[in-house]
C-alpha positions, 0 to 999 in steps of 0.5 A, a space after each residue: 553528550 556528543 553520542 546522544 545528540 547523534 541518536 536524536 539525529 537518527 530519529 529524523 531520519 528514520 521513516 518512523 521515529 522511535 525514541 526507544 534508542 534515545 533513553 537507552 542510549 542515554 542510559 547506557 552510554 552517557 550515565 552507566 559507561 560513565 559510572 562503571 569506568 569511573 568507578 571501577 577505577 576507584 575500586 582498583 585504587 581504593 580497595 574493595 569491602 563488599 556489599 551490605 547484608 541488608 542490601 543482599 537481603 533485600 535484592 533476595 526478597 525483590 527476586 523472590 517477589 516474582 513468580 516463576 513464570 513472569 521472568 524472561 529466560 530459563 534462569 532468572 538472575 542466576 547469580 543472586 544466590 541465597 549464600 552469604 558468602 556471595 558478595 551481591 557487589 559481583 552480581 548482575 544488574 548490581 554496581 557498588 560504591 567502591 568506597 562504601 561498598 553500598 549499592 549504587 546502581 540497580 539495573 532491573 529492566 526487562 527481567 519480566 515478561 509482561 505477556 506473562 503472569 497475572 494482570 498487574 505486577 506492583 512494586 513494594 517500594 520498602 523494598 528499597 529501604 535499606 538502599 542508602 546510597 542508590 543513584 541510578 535505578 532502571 525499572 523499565 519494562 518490568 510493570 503491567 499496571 498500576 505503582 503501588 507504594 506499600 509501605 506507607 502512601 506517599 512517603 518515599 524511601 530514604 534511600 530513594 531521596 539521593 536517586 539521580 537517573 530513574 528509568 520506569 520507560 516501557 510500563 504501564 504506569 498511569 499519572 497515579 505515579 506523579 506523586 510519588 515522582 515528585 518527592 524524589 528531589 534529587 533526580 537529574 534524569 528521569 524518563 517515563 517513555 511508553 507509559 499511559 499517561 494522560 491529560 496536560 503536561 504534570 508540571 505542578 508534580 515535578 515543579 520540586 525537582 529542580 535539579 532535573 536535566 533530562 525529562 523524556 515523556 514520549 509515547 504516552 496520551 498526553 496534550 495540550 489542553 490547559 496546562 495548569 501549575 498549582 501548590 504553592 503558586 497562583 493557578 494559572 491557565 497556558 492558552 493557545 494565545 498567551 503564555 503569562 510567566 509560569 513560576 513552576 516552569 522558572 523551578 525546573 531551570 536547570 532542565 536541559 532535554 525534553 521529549 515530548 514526542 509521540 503523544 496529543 500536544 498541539 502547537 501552543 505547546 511551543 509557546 509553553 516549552 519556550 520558558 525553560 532556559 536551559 533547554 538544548 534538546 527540544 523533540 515534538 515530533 509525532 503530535 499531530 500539531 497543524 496549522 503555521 508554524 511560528 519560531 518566535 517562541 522558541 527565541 528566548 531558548 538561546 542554548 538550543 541545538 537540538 529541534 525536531 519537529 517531525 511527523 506533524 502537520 504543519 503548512 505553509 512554509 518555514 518562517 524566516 524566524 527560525 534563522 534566529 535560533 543561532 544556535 541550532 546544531 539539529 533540526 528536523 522538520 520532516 514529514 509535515 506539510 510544509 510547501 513554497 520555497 525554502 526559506 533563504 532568510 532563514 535556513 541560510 542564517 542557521 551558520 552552526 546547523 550539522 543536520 538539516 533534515 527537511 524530505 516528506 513535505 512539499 517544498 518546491 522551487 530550486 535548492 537555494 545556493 546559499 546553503 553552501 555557506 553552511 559549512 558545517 553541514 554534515 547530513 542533508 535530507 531534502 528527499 520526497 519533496 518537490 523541488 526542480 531544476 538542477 543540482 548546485 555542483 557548487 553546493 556539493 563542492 562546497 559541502 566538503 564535511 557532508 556524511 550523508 545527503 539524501 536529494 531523492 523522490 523529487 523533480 530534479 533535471 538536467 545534468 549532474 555530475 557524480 564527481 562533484 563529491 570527490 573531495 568530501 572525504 567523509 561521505 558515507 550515504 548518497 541517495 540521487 533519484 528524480 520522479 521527472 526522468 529528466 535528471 541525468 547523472 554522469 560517473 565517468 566523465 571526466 575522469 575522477 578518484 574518490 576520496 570517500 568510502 561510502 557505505 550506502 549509494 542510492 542512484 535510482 531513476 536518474 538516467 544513470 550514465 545514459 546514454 552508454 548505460 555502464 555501471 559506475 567504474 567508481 565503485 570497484 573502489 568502495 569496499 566498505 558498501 553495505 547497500 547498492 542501489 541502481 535500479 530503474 535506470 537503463 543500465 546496459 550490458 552484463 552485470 560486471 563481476 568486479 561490482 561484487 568482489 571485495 564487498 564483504 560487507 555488502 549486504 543489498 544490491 538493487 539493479 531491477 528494471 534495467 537492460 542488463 543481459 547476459 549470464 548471471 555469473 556467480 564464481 565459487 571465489 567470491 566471500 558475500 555476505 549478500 542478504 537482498 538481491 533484486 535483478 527483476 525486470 532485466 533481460 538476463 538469460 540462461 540458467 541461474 547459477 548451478 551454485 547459486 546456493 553456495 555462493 549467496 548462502 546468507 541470501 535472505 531475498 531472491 528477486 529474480 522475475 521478468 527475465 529470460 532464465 530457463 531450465 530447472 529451478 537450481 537445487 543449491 536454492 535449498 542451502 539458503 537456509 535464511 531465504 524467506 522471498 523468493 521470487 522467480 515468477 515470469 520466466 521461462 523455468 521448466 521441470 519441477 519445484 525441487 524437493 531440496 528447496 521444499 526441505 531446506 528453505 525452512 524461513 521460506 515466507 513467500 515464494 512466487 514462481 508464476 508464469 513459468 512452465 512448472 509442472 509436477 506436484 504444486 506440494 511436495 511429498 517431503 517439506 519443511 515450509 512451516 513458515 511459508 504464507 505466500 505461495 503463487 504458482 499461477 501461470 504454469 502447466 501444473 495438471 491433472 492431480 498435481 494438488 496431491 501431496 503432502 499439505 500439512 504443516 503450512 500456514 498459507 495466507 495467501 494461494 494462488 494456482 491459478 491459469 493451470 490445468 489442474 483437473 479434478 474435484 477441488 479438495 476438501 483439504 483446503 478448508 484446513 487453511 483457516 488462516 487463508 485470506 486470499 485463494 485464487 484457483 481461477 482458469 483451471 478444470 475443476 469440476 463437481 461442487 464446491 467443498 463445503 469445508 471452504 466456508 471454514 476459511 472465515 479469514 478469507 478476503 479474495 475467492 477466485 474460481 473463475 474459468 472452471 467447469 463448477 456447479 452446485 451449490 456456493 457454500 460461502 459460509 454466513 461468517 465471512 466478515 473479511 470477505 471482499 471479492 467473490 469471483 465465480 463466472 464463467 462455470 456452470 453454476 445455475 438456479 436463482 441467484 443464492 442467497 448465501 452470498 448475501 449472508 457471505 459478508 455484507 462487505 462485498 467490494 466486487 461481485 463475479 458471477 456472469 457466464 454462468 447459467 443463473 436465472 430468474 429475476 435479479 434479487 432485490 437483496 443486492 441492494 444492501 451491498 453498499 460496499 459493492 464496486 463492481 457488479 458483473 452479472 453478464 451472460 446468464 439467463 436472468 429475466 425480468 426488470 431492474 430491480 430499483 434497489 440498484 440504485 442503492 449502490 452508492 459506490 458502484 463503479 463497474 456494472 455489467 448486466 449484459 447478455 441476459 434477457 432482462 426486460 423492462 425500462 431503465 429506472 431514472 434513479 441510474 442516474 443517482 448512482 455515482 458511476 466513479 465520482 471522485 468522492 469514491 476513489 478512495 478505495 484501492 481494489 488490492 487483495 489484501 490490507 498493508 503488508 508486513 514492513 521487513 527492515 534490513 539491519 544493513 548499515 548504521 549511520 554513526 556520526 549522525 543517524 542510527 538507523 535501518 534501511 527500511 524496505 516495505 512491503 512492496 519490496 517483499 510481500 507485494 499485494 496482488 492486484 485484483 483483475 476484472 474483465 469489463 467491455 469496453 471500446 468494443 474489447 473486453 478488456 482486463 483492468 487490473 490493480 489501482 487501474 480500477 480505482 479510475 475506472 467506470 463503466 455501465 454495460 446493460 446491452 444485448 437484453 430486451 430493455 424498451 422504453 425511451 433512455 432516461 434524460 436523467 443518464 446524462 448526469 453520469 458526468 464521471 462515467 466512462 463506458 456506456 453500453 446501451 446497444 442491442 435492445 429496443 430502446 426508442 425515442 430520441 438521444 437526448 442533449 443531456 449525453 453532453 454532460 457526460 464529460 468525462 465519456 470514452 465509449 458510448 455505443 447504442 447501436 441496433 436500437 429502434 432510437 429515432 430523430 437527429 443526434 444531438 450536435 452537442 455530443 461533438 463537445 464531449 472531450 475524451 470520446 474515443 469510441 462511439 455508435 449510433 449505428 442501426 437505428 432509424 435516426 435522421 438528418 444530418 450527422 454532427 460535424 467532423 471536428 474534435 473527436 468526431 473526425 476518428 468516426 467512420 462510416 461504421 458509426 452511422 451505417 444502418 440508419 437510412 434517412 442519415 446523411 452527411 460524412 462520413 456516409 455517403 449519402 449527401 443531404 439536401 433539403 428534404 433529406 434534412 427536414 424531419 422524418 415524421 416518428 415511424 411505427 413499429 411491430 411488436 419486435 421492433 421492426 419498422 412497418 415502413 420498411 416491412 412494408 416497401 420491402 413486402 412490395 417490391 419482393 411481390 412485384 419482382 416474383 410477378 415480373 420473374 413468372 411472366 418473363 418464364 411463361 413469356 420464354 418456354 411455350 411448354 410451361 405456358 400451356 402447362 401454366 394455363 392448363 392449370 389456371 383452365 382446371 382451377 376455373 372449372 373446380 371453382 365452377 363445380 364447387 360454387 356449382 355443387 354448393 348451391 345445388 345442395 342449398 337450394 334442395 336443402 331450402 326446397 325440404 
């Protein structure tokens, strides 16, 4: 009872319950280790007489009912041999009655693999007709389909009538099998977890087993709906609202344990659970179940000690009516969305409660003190809520039987002394952390002694011991740690070498972003079982240890990035043969990747040494990485052929090298990596085409090869259906746009083709990319207007179409385009989907929970980020990662667009860079700008815009970047307030009729009265500019020949002479001309 009430414990606790534990457990300890000790010892008193013929019969006839290939192992059931002088009492899987000597336990679970054999598997249930004294029989994992009854349909076996514990958990059993389930009377416990079971609860089937106790029906498809009982009582309907007094309910009276976890039940199925009398151990958790939660129901369970209610969905907060569950021992609301404070009626009323499990919800407020009256508090979960203030030392001092207390990912502050637990001599888990930086735990002082032993200490993001920063003294005396846990604090100093001695059984240590610096000492004396190490984002230096490969040997990973290690990567690396993360990327390691590594580290999954000084062959000529799927080597001094090398045998998923100098035609080798999703290969020196052989990669999510000297065609093939993000600006690929990225994938997220030399009109086509984000078509050659199909990139977020020679308007549909509307941000610019969850099988909570220490994928195989280039506050920025989720921005400038700029671009209210400068747009600005509220650079200088700037434009909040300049503007410039009082001179300079700061140029009355619209020439140019300057320059040249003849008489007479001969050419022309004229008139 005890071992099984503690298993459920565990499935609270655990960030995803799984209640495969809850049935084996139950099994194996409470019935079959009971079984086999009691009746061995009745063997050893009574003698023993050996098993039936007909039984053994019949077990060789139930083995011989297999096929070959449908068993697990390479003997199946060894010892049920064909011989009669073998007693079937002594084999496998088979337990007998030590006074009869019939069988009555038959453990036939998993001997099947379902993956093999053929679609369905049944069962001939006369096979168990000579079994007349079975009690236990456990068929789970062993069917693929439907239960088939051969040997008469519904009649049950006489040998099954007296079965007590049924185990078909596992299958693949549909409600076909609910019949058949409702003849066998005597069965106690009976458990179909993980079947396909649909429709309402098969109370009307199981209202003949009345002496049922334990009943698991998790992880099927069953719900609420109407739950209906018929046979031999009036039908009746449970409906959400009302519960009348079901008699099919009032049979299974003696049922003790319910699992209903897992499957489609809402909360009227707490109204219906609430008429079982005997019910101690209630689970829900998993269903989906929402709205307010109501404990009135449950009232009349006076024996309940078990409650878990987590992974649903209800709001609000607790009812104080849980309080009158008095006999809660268990219970477990975690993962819903329960808000407010906790409830101090009725948490605090619960006097018999051992676990408390509330964390993932979004409690706020102060722990209530009066949870100190809980004595027999054993586990406190209050983690991924948040709750403020400090944390009740009287509390911890009070909680003296605490085992495990879980207070992490909340916004405690304030001080909080570590030694408050000293006399909770039981306490095995500690997990401290504040999302507010503003809990600071001390350790040191005053001087204390433990009297624990833990075996998991979690202190991250809590000012640990600050401002000294020391590793906590207390754990030189914790010898029995499995995990240590002190990252993003500001630790300070070396890593102290007494952390690590005497920890046999410490499998993780986590001290990444913090201070620490010095050496990474690892002596040869130290016996660790070590299996996950983080020290990224520390300030070590120097070498790694020489033998870090012989001390750490069962290292499975290697955090060790963002520090100052230099040298050579350590070729003792190779003697970790269980290594499957290694990172070592941002460092300053030199040489080659050694070969020992390459040929030892056979588990290798990911292995990420960017941005180090790595040169030499990318793959080595000699490797055993058959398993490796992540390798980043960007960020390094790899050049020339280092692509050559041995390639085959690896099943990389992700690649990326790129920022090297790496030369050369890309290989057409690469398409060999069909599993490819990510190739990144960007800021390199390759040349030539494109291999046609990468549109094999029909996996592919992100293509990078930006930043090379590329040309030739782009062979995306037209069954692409993962691909996302194409990055190919900035090489030299030419010609109209391609169609083929069209027919690439229809799926496109961001679109990377500027600093290219592509030409033409931009293609209507890519309007249907209604997926597309970002667009970047800057520095081509393209021509002609905006195709209006733009518009139809409803979740555009970045658009730059910058330094083209594109002509024309800008359609007033622009301001249909979202731009970033809030609506749209549900879109993470990740490179690849989830990541692959690695549990670390470090410590197991005995007492309360049985569990794991779940590290996601974060941790382990960490999504790169993607990064785009975008201009914005005059600098071309690169955004990176989730950054781009919030940023938005239109950039058109340094084109040939004309025309007024629509009214309608106002309405971008969630944009945050617009860049319209360096065209011939004219007219005013128009007042709708101020709605643009959410604007941090607005620039649309060296246009030909006229009239004055909207004084509403000083409303705008966030405006940190903004230019008018070069324009024919007019009238005075808006008041320097808000964010108008950054502005300098810079934003107005080049409009002549501006006044007022931060020109110089003071405003008077005529300065302030409109200017009448000007006129311009065909390019732009103002006319009367050209022509005052035209003037002016005409006058200077005159003044200047005057004053030169005026000063030097010889080039007068020169000068003059000149003017003398030109007279009298003119004469003789005119002269000569009318001459012929007139003789010509005269004939």
């Amino acid at each position: 009872m005890m071992a099984w009430t503690w298993s459920l414990s565990m499935q609270a606790l655990q960030f995803r319950t799984s209640c495969a534990y809850w049935f084996s457990h139950l099994f194996s300890t409470s019935i079959l280790t009971g079984a086999k000790s009691g009746l061995d010892s009745l063997k050893q008193l009574r003698g023993y007489w050996g098993c039936m013929e007909e039984e053994r019969m019949a077990l060789l006839e139930f083995k011989s009912s297999f096929n070959a290939t449908d068993y697990i192992g390479g003997a199946f059931l060894p010892s049920w041999v064909d011989d009669k002088g073998s007693d079937c009492c002594t084999w496998e899987r088979v337990i007998c009655s030590p006074t009869t000597g019939r069988i009555t336990q038959l453990s036939l679970n998993d001997v099947r693999d379902n993956n093999l054999g053929p679609a369905a598997w049944y069962l001939n249930t006369t096979l168990f007709l000579p079994f007349e004294e079975l009690l236990y029989l456990d068929l789970s994992g062993i069917f693929n389909g439907c239960f088939r009854n051969e040997g008469g349909r519904g009649r049950v076996p006489p040998g099954l009538k007296k079965l007590q514990v049924l185990n078909l958990s596992d299958n693949q059993l549909n409600s076909s099998i609910l019949p058949f389930l409702g003849a066998l009377t005597s069965l106690e416990t009976l458990s179909l977890r993980s079947n396909e079971l649909e429709g309402s609860l098969p109370l009307r089937e199981f209202s003949q087993l009345r002496n049922l106790k334990i009943l698991d029906l998790s992880q099927n498809r069953l719900g609420s709906g109407s739950l209906t009982i018929q046979g031999n009582f009036t039908k009746r309907t449970v409906q959400y609202t009302r519960l009348p007094p079901i008699q099919g309910v009032k049979r299974l009276s003696k049922l003790e344990r319910l699992d209903l976890s897992e499957n489609h039940f809402d909360k009227s199925i707490l109204k219906f659970v609430g008429a079982f009398p005997s019910l101690n151990t209630l689970s829900l958790g998993s269903n989906g179940m929402e709205g307010s939660l109501s404990a009135h129901a449950l009232e009349a369970l006076s024996k309940l000690e078990i409650l878990d209610l987590s992974y649903n969905s209800f709001t609000w907060s607790i009812p104080p009516s849980i309080g009158n569950l008095s006999s809660l021992k268990h219970l477990s609301l975690a993962y819903n969305r329960f808000n407010g404070s906790l409830p101090i009626q009725g948490l605090c009323k619960l006097k018999s409660l051992q676990d408390l499990v509330l964390g993932g919800n979004s409690f706020e407020g102060v722990i209530p003190s009066c949870l100190s009256n809980l004595t027999s508090l054993r586990m406190l979960d209050l983690s991924e809520n948040q709750l403020r203030g400090s944390i009740p030392s009287s509390l911890i001092t009070s909680l003296t039987s605490l085992e495990y207390i879980s207070l992490e990912n909340n916004n405690f502050e304030g001080a909080f002394w570590f030694g408050s637990f000293a006399n909770s001599s039981r306490l095995e888990v500690v997990k401290l952390s504040s999302g507010g930086n503003k809990l600071e735990v001390q350790t040191e002082y005053p001087s204390w002694v433990p009297s624990f032993q833990l075996k998991v200490l979690v202190l991250t993001n809590c000012n640990l011991n600050k401002p000294a920063g020391i590793i906590p003294k207390f754990l030189s005396l914790q010898y029995d740690l499995r995990e240590i846990d002190l990252s993003h604090n500001s630790l300070r100093g070396n890593l102290p070498s007494w952390l690590l001695h005497n920890k046999t059984k410490l499998e993780l240590l986590n001290v990444q972003n913090n201070s620490l610096t010095g050496h990474l000492n690892l002596t040869s004396r130290l016996s660790l079982n070590i299996s996950w190490l983080f020290i990224s984002e520390n300030h070590f230096h120097g070498q790694l240890p020489a033998n870090i490969g012989e001390v750490l040997p069962n290292l499975e990973v290697l955090h060790a990035s963002q520090n100052n290690f230099e040298g050579s990567i350590p070729s003792s690396i190779g003697e970790m043969r269980n290594l499957f993360t290694l990172d070592l990327s941002n460092n300053n390691f030199s040489g080659e990747i050694p070969e020992q590594l390459a040929i030892g580290c056979q588990s290798l999954v990911s292995l990420k040494l960017s941005n180090n000084k790595l040169q030499g062959q990318i793959f080595p000529k000699l490797s055993n990485l058959t398993r490796l799927i992540e390798l980043y080597l960007d960020g390094n001094h790899f050049s020339g052929n280092a692509l050559n090398g041995a390639y085959e045998g690896f099943l990389l998923v992700r690649l990326d090298i790129g920022n090297n100098y790496i030369s050369g035609k890309i290989p057409s080798w690469i398409g060999n990596f069909t599993g490819l999703v990510t190739l990144d290969m960007r800021d390199n020196l390759f040349e030539g085409h494109i291999p046609t052989e990468i549109g094999n990669l029909k996996e592919l999510y992100l293509l990078d090869l930006s930043g090379n000297f590329l040309s030739g065609p782009i062979p995306l093939s037209s069954d692409s259906p993962s691909l996302r993000f194409i990055h190919l600006g900035r090489n030299g690929f030419r010609g109209s746009l391609p169609i083929s990225l069209l027919n690439s994938s229809s799926s496109l997220v961001t679109l990377d083709i500027g600093g290219n030399n592509f030409s033409g009109h931009i293609p209507y086509w890519i309007g249907e990319f209604s997926e597309l984000r970002i667009l970047l078509f800057e520095g081509n050659n393209l021509q002609g207007p905006i195709p209006p199909q733009l518009c139809q990139l409803k979740k555009i977020r970045i658009m730059d179409l910058s330094n083209n020679t594109i002509s024309g308007s800008i359609p007033k549909c622009f301001s249909d385009i979202p731009f970033g509307r809030s609506e749209f941000r549900e879109y993470m610019f990740m490179e690849t989907g989830a990541g692959t969850r690695y549990s670390l099988q470090s410590y197991k909570y005995q007492s309360v929970v049985e569990g794991n220490n779940d590290y996601d994928a974060d941790e382990v195989f960490e999504n790169k980020p993607e990064k785009v280039k975008f201009t914005t506050k005059r600098r071309s920025n690169s955004y990176e990662g989730s950054i781009l989720d919030f940023m938005s921005g239109l950039d058109l400038s340094s084109n040939l667009l004309t025309g007024e700029i629509p009214p309608e671009m106002g309405n971008l209210n969630e944009i945050l860079a617009l860049n319209l400068s360096h065209n011939q747009f004219s007219g005013s600005i128009s007042k709708s700008f101020s709605n643009l509220t959410q604007i941090e650079s607005l620039d649309l200088s060296h246009n030909n815009l006229s009239g004055q700037i909207p004084l509403e434009l000083t409303e705008l909040p966030f405006l940190a970047i903004f230019s008018v300049a070069y324009n024919n503007l007019s009238g005075k410039t808006p008041d320097m307030k808000a964010q108008f009082a950054t502005f300098d001179i810079d934003s107005y300079e080049g409009n002549p009729f501006l006044c007022g700061p931060p020109l110089l140029r003071n405003c008077t009355t005529g300065v302030e009265s409109k200017v009448a619209p000007a006129t311009y020439l065909d390019d732009g140019m103002d006319l009367v500019s050209f022509y005052a300057s035209f003037a002016v320059s005409y006058v200077m040249c005159l003044l200047a020949l005057a004053f030169i003849l005026y000063i030097n008489s010889y080039w007068r007479r020169i000068w003059f002479g000149l003017i003398e001969a030109g007279i009298y050419s003119c004469y003789d022309f005119v002269f000569t001309t009318v001459h012929k004229f007139s003789s010509h008139r005269r004939t």
